[in-house]
C-alpha positions in Angstrom: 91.3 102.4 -139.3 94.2 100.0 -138.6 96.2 102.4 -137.2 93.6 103.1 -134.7 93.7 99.0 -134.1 96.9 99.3 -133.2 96.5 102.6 -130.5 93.8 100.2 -128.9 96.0 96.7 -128.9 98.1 99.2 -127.4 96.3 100.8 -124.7 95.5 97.6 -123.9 98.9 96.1 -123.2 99.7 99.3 -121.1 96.7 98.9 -119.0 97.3 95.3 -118.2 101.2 96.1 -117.5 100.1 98.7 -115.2 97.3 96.2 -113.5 99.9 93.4 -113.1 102.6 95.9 -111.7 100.2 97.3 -108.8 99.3 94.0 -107.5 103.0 93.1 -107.8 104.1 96.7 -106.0 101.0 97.0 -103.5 99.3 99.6 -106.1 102.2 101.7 -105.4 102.0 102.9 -109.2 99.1 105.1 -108.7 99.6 106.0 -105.5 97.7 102.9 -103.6 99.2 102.1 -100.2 100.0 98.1 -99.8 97.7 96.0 -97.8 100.7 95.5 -95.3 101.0 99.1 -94.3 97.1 99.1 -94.9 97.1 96.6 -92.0 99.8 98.4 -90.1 98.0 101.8 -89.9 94.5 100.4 -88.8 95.9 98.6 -86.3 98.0 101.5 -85.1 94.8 103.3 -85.2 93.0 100.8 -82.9 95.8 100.4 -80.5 96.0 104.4 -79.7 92.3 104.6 -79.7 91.3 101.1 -78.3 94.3 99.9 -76.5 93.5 95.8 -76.0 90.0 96.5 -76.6 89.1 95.9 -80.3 90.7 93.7 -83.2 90.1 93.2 -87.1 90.3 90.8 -89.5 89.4 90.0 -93.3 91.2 93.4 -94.2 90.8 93.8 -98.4 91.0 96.5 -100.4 88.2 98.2 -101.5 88.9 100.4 -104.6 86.3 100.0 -107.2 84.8 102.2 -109.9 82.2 103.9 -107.2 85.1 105.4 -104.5 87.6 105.0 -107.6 90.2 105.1 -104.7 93.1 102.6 -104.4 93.6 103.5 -100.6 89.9 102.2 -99.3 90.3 99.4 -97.4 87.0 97.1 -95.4 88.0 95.1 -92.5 85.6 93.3 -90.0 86.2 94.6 -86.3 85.1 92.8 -82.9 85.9 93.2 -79.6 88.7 91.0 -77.9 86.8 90.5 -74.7 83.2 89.8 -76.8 83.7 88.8 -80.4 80.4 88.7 -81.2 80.6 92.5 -81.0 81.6 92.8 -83.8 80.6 95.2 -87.7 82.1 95.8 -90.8 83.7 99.7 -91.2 86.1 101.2 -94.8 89.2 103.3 -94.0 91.7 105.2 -96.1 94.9 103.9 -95.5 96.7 107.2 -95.5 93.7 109.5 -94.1 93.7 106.9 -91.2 97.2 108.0 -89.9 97.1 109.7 -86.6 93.0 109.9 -86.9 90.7 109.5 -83.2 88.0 108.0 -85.1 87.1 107.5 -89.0 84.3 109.5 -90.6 81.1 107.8 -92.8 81.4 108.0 -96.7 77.9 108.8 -96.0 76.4 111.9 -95.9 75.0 112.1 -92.1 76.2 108.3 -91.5 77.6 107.3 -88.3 81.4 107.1 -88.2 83.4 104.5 -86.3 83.2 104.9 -83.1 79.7 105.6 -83.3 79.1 102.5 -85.2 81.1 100.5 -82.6 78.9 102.6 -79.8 75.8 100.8 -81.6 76.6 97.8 -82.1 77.4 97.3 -78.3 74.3 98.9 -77.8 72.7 96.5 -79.9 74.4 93.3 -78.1 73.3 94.4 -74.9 69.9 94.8 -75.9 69.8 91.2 -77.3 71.2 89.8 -73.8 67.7 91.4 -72.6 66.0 90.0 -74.7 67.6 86.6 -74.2 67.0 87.1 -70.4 63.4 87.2 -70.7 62.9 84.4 -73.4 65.1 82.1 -70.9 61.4 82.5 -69.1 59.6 81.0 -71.4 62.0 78.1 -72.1 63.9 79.4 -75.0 67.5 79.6 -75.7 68.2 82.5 -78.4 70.8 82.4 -81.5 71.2 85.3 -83.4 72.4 83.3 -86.8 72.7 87.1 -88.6 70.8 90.8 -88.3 67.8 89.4 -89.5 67.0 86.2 -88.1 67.1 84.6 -84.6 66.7 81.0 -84.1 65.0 79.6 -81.1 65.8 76.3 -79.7 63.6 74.9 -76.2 64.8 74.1 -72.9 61.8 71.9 -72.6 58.6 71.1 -74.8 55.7 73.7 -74.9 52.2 73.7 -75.8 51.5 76.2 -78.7 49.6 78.9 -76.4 53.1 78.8 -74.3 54.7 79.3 -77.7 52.4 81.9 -79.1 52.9 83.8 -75.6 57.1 83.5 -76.2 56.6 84.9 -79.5 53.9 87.5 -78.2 56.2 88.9 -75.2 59.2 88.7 -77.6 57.7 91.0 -80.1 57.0 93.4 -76.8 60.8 93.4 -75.9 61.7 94.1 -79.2 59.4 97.4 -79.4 60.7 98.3 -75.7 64.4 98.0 -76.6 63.8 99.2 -80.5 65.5 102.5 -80.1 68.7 100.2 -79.2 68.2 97.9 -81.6 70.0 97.8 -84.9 67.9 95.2 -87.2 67.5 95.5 -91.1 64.6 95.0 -92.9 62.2 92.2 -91.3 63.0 89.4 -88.6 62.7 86.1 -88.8 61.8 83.5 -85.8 63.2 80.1 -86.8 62.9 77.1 -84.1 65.3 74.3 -84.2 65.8 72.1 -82.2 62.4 72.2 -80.8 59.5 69.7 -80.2 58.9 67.9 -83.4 55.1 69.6 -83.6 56.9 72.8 -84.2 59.8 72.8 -86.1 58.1 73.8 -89.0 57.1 77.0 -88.2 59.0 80.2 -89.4 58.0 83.6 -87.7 57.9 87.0 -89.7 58.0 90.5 -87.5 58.0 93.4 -89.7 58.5 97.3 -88.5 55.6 99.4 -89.3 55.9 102.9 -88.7 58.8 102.6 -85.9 56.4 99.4 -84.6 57.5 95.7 -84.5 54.6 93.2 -85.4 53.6 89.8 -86.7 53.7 89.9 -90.2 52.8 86.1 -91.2 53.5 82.5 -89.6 54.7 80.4 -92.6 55.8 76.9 -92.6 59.7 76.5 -93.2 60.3 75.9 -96.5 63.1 73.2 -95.5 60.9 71.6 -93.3 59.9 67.8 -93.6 56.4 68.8 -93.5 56.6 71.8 -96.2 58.4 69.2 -98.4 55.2 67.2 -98.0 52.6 69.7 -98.9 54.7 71.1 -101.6 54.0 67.5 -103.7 50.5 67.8 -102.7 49.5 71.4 -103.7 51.4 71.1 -106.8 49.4 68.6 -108.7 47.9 70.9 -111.3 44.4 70.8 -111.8 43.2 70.1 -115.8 40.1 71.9 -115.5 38.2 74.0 -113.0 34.9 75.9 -113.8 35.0 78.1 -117.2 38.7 78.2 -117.6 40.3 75.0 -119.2 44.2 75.6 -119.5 45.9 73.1 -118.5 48.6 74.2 -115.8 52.0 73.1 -114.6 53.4 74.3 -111.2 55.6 77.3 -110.9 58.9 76.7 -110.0 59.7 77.7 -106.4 56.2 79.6 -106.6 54.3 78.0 -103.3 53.9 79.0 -100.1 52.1 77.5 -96.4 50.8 80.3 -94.2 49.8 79.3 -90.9 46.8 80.7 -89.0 48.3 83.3 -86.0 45.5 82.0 -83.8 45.8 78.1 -84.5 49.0 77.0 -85.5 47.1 73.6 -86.4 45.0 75.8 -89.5 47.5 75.9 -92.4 46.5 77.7 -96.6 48.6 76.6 -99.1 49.1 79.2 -102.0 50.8 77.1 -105.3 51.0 79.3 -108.5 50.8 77.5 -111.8 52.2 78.2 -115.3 50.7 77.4 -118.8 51.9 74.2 -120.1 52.9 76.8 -123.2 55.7 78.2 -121.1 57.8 75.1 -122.5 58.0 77.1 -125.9 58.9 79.9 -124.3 62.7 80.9 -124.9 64.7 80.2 -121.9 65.1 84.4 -121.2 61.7 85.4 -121.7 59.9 86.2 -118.6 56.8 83.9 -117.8 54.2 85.1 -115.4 52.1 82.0 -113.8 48.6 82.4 -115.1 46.8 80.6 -112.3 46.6 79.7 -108.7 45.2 77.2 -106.1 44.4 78.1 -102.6 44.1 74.9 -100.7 42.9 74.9 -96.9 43.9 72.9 -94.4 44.2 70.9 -90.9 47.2 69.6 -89.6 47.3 67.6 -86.9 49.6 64.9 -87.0 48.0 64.0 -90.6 46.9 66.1 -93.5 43.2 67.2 -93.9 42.3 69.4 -97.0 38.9 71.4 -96.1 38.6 73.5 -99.2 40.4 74.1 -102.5 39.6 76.8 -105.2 41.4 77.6 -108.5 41.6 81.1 -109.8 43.1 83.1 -112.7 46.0 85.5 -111.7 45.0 88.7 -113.6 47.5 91.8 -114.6 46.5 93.4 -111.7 47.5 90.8 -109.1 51.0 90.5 -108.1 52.3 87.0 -106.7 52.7 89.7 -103.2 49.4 90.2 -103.4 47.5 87.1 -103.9 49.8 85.8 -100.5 49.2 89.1 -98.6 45.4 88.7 -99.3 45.8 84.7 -98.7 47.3 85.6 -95.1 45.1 88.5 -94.2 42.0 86.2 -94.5 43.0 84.5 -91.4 41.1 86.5 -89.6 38.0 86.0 -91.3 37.9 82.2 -91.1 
């Protein structure tokens, strides 16, 4: 048994040697090639195949226990003339030698050029798009692929809004097939009239479609920040059921009504007061929730409140999904 101590203290000691010795040699022990010829071969690769057209920075090695190969490299690429062209591709250092353009590790995945092809694709699509919102008084920031903040020329009245967002959702289907978005996009206003600022647009993509998902009030808004206190006081009895609740961390939402952005439900989950004896790595599902309708105009009116029970078979998801969709029954 000690003797098979030792092998390990041993094994040990090798492996670190060998670990300090390829950073100190560029990886050159097993065969790695050094992030200075790394850098050398990509951008001998871009200058035969995009002579003053492309450039790359944040080169790092990427060998890890998945490729398990100490030549991958990543490297952020954008074009010299219009940097915000511009995506994120993994090489081999020594495959890249001499190579016209640099396959997916993907089965079916697009390769470089391809990727660069849709990303300019992409960039052109959203100078469209900023085209038509410059009718409507908006100025468009793409802040990354999944959210676009608008800031206003000039103040608008909410149906000039709610017609920016409608006509922007149709560009976005008519140019979709150009378009290179991940997952759903989000609408945030800055900069705008003061009435507004608080809103945050979701457009999700249902079967190959985009569409507004949910209006929701920005959860760093002034005026989120206000309601939060509000809907949090937890109530210490309603009807048959008499726990006595404590608000769920980071568990409230404000959904805004599509049709009048002045129509606002808050959704505040509560916990048992028990969950302070829970242990700190023990899950704790909220046990309760208020629903708290109201008008917001300047000042806060609450028109109706209820308290319910959250049952096994409701998710948080789906108490906010249901919250939202009875919008269009008020």
């Amino acid at each position: 048994m000690e003797l098979n101590y030792k092998y390990l203290l041993l094994g040990i000691a090798i492996l670190t040697l060998l670990l300090v010795s390829c950073r100190q040699s560029g990886w050159s022990l097993i065969g790695g090639v050094s992030k200075k010829q790394a850098e050398k071969n990509f951008s001998d690769f871009l200058t035969k195949n995009y002579p003053n057209e492309l450039a790359f920075t944040n080169l790092k090695r990427f060998f890890n226990e998945g490729n398990m190969n100490p030549n991958m490299f990543s490297v952020e690429v954008y074009q010299i003339n219009r940097p915000e062209i511009t995506f994120v591709t993994f090489f081999d250092a020594k495959k890249i030698v001499g190579a016209k353009d640099i396959a997916s590790d993907y089965l079916d995945g697009p390769s470089f050029d391809q990727l660069y092809k849709q990303e300019i694709a992409h960039m052109d699509a959203l100078d469209l798009l900023r085209i038509q919102l410059k009718r409507h008084h908006v100025d468009l920031v793409i802040e990354s692929y999944n959210t676009m903040n608008w800031s206003f020329i000039e103040n608008v009245s909410e149906q000039e809004l709610r017609t920016a967002i409608d006509n922007c959702i149709e560009v976005l289907n008519e140019l979709k097939d150009k378009l290179n978005f991940y997952g759903d996009l989000k609408i945030q206003l800055i900069e705008s009239n003061s009435k507004y600022e608080h809103l945050s647009f979701t457009i999700t993509k249902e079967n190959d479609f985009y569409e507004l998902e949910s209006i929701r009030c920005h959860q760093e808004s002034l005026l989120y920040q206000r309601l939060q206190k509000l809907i949090s006081k937890p109530p210490k009895s309603h009807g048959d059921y008499n726990e006595v609740f404590i608000p769920s961390e980071f568990s409230s939402v404000i959904l805004i009504n599509p049709s009048n952005y002045s129509e606002l439900i808050g959704v505040q989950f509560y916990d048992d007061k028990k969950k302070d004896s829970i242990t700190e790595n023990t899950y704790s599902r909220a046990v309760g929730y208020g629903i708290f309708q109201m008008i917001y105009q300047g000042n806060i009116e609450f028109t109706a409140t209820s308290y319910y029970t959250l049952s096994d078979s409701l998710s948080y998801l789906d108490v906010i999904e249901e919250t939202n969709a009875s919008f269009k029954s008020l």
